[in-house]
C-alpha positions, 0 to 999 in steps of 0.5 A: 880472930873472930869479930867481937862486939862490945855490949853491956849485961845485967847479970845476977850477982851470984851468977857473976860470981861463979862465971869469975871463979869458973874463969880464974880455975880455968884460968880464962877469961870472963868473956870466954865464959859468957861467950861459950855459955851463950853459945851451948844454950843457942846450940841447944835451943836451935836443936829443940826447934828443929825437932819440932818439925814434923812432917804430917802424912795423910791416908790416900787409899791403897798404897802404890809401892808395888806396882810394875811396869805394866800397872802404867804402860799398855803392851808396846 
């Protein structure tokens, strides 16, 4: 069993009452709701974050890809 805490919310009335109905159809309970609808938006906020990494790439010249041995070591 996961480790739970006790909290108080203000919630919107209509937005209370849809949570009990959604539990009563789903015959669950209130705090499964809340807890699995606060879980999704983290996941979901967590994700846009991570998109907006981005990663910068500057011109440094003439690309170096196709270099050999020889480009770096003289004749042995």
């Amino acid at each position: 069993m996961k480790n739970l805490v006790r909290t108080t919310l203000r919630l919107e009335e209509n937005l209370k009452h849809t949570a009990e109905r959604v539990a009563l159809e789903e015959r669950t309970t209130l705090q499964d709701i809340f807890n699995r609808a606060l879980k999704s938006y983290l996941e979901k906020e967590n994700k846009k974050k991570a998109k907006k990494i981005i990663f910068k790439t500057h011109n440094i010249g003439k690309a170096l890809d196709n270099l050999t041995r020889k480009d770096y070591y003289s004749n042995p």
